[in-house]
Structure formats: C-alpha cells, structure tokens
C-alpha positions as a Python dict, from the first residue, in 0.01 Angstrom:
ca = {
    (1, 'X'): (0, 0, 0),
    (2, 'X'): (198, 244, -219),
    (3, 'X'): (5, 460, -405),
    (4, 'X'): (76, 749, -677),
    (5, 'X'): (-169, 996, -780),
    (6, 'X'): (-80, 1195, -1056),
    (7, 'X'): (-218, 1485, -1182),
    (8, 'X'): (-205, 1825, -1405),
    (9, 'X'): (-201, 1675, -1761),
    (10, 'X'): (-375, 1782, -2100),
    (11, 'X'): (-389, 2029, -2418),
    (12, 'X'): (-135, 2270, -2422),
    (13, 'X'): (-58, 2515, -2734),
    (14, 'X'): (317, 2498, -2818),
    (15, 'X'): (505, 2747, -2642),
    (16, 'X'): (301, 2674, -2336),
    (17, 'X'): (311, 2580, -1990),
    (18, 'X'): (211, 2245, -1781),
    (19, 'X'): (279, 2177, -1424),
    (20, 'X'): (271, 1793, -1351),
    (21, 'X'): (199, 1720, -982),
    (22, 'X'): (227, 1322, -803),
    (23, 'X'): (130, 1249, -476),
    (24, 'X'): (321, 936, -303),
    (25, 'X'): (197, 809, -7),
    (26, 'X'): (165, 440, 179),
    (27, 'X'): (551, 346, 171),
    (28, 'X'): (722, 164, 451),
    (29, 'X'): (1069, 376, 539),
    (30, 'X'): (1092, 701, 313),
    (31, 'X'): (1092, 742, -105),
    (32, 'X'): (1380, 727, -303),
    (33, 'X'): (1467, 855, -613),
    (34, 'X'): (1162, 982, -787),
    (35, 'X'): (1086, 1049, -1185),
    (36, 'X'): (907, 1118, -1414),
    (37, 'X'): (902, 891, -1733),
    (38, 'X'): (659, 958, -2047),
    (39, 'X'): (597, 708, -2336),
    (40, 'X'): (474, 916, -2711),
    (41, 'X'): (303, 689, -2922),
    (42, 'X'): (509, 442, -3076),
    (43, 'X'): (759, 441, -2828),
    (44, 'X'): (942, 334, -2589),
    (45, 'X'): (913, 474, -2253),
    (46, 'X'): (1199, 700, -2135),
    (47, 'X'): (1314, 916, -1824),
    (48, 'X'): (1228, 1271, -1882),
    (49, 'X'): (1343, 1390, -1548),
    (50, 'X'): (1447, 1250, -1197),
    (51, 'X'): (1570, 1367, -872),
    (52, 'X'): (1716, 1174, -571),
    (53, 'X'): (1669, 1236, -222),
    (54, 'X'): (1908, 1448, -164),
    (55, 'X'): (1765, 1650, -433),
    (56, 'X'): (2013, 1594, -718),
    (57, 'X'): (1852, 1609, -1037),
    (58, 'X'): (1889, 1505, -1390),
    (59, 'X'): (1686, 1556, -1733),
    (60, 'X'): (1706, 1352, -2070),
    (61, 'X'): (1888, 1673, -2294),
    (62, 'X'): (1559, 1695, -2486),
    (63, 'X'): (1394, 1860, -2218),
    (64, 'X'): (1705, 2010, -2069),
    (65, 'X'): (1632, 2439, -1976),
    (66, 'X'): (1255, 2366, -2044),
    (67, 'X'): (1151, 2176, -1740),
    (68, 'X'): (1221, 2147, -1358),
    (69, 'X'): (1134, 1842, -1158),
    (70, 'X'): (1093, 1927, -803),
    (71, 'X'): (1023, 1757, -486),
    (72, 'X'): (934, 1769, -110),
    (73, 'X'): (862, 1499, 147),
    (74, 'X'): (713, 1430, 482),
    (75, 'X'): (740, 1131, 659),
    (76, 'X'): (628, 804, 490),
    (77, 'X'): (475, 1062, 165),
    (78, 'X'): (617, 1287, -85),
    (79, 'X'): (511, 1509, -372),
    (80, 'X'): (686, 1544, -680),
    (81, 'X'): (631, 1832, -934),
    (82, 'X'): (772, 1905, -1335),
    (83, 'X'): (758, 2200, -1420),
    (84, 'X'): (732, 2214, -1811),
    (85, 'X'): (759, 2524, -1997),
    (86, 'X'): (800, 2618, -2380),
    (87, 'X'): (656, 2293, -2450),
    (88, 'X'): (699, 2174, -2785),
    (89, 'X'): (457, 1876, -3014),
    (90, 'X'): (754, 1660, -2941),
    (91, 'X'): (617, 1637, -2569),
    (92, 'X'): (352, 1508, -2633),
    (93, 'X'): (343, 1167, -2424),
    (94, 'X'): (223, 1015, -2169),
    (95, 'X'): (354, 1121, -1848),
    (96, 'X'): (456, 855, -1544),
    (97, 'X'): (533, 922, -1207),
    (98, 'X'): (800, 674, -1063),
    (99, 'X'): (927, 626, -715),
    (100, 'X'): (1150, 456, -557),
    (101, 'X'): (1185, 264, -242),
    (102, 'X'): (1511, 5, -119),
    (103, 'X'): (1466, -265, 152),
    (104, 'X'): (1778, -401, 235),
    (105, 'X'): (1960, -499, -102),
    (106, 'X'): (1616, -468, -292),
    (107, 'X'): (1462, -130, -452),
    (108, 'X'): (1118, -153, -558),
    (109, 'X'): (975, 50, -833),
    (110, 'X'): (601, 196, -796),
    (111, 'X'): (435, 389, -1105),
    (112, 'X'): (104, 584, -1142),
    (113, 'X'): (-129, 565, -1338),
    (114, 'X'): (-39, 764, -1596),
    (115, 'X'): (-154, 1134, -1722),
    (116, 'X'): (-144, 1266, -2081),
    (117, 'X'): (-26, 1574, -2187),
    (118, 'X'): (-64, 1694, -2576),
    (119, 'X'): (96, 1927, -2705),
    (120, 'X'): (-66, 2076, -3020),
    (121, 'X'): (-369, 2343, -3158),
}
C-alpha cells in the first residue's frame, strides 16, 4: 500500500521560510514523477512544483526563484522536499504531495494527505 506522509507546514510571516518534506513508501517498482500541488481557498488545485526521475524539474512561474523542489530515492521509497523561501500571502494553500507510479501503459497517481501552510501575521 502506497503511502505519503507529508510534513513541515504552518504560519509563516511574509518574507519567510518553509521547508515541505513527503515521505513515499509501499510502491511496487520505483516512483515517478513527484509534485507538489497546493489548492488556496476558492480554488482550484494547481502544480506548484514537480520533478521527474531523472531529476528534471519545473515550477508554475508564480513560484519561480522562490522555491526548490528536491528529491532522493531508495529502493521501493523516496522523499521529496520544497524548499520555499520569501514566501508571500499569495502562498497561502494547501500543500499536496503527488507521486507517480506507471505499470505497463497505466500511471497511477497517489496524494497525501495534505499540509497547510499560511502565510500571514
């Protein structure tokens, strides 16, 4: 069973710092592309950041020089990281780990549980 732990949210001052942190563990062959998504209220969920296995990575251009999404595996597990610096109210969301795994012709998606992160005073 595939299982994402996610953790490292909550109240940051703007102009601050938050490191984001999401264990993966339980999948079959090895983790795909991983991501993290975040949803602020009254919207729609988006892709902040993701990076594939190979470790190419790619942010949504609001977050673009702010934050670095990060990864490192081990057989059958992995850990993915975001960085987020000089965080601004417009952050504020809440935060999803995604990952990624294909069978065949098949990819399966797995998300966490969620973790919020407000930005504000």
């Amino acid at each position: 069973q595939v299982q994402l732990v996610e953790s490292g949210g909550g109240l940051v001052q703007p102009g601050g710092s938050l490191r984001l942190s999401c264990a993966a563990s339980g999948i079959i062959t090895s983790f795909g592309d991983l991501g993290w998504y975040r949803q602020a209220p009254g919207k729609e969920r988006e892709l902040g950041a993701g990076i594939s296995s190979s470790g190419s990575t790619n942010y949504v251009d609001s977050v673009k020089g702010r934050v670095t999404i990060s990864r490192d595996n081990a057989k059958s597990t992995a850990n993915l990281h975001l960085q987020m610096n000089r965080l601004i109210p417009e952050d504020t969301a809440v935060y999803y780990c995604n990952a990624t795994e294909t069978l065949g012709r098949t990819t399966y998606h797995y998300w966490g549980q969620g973790t919020q992160v407000t930005v504000g005073t």
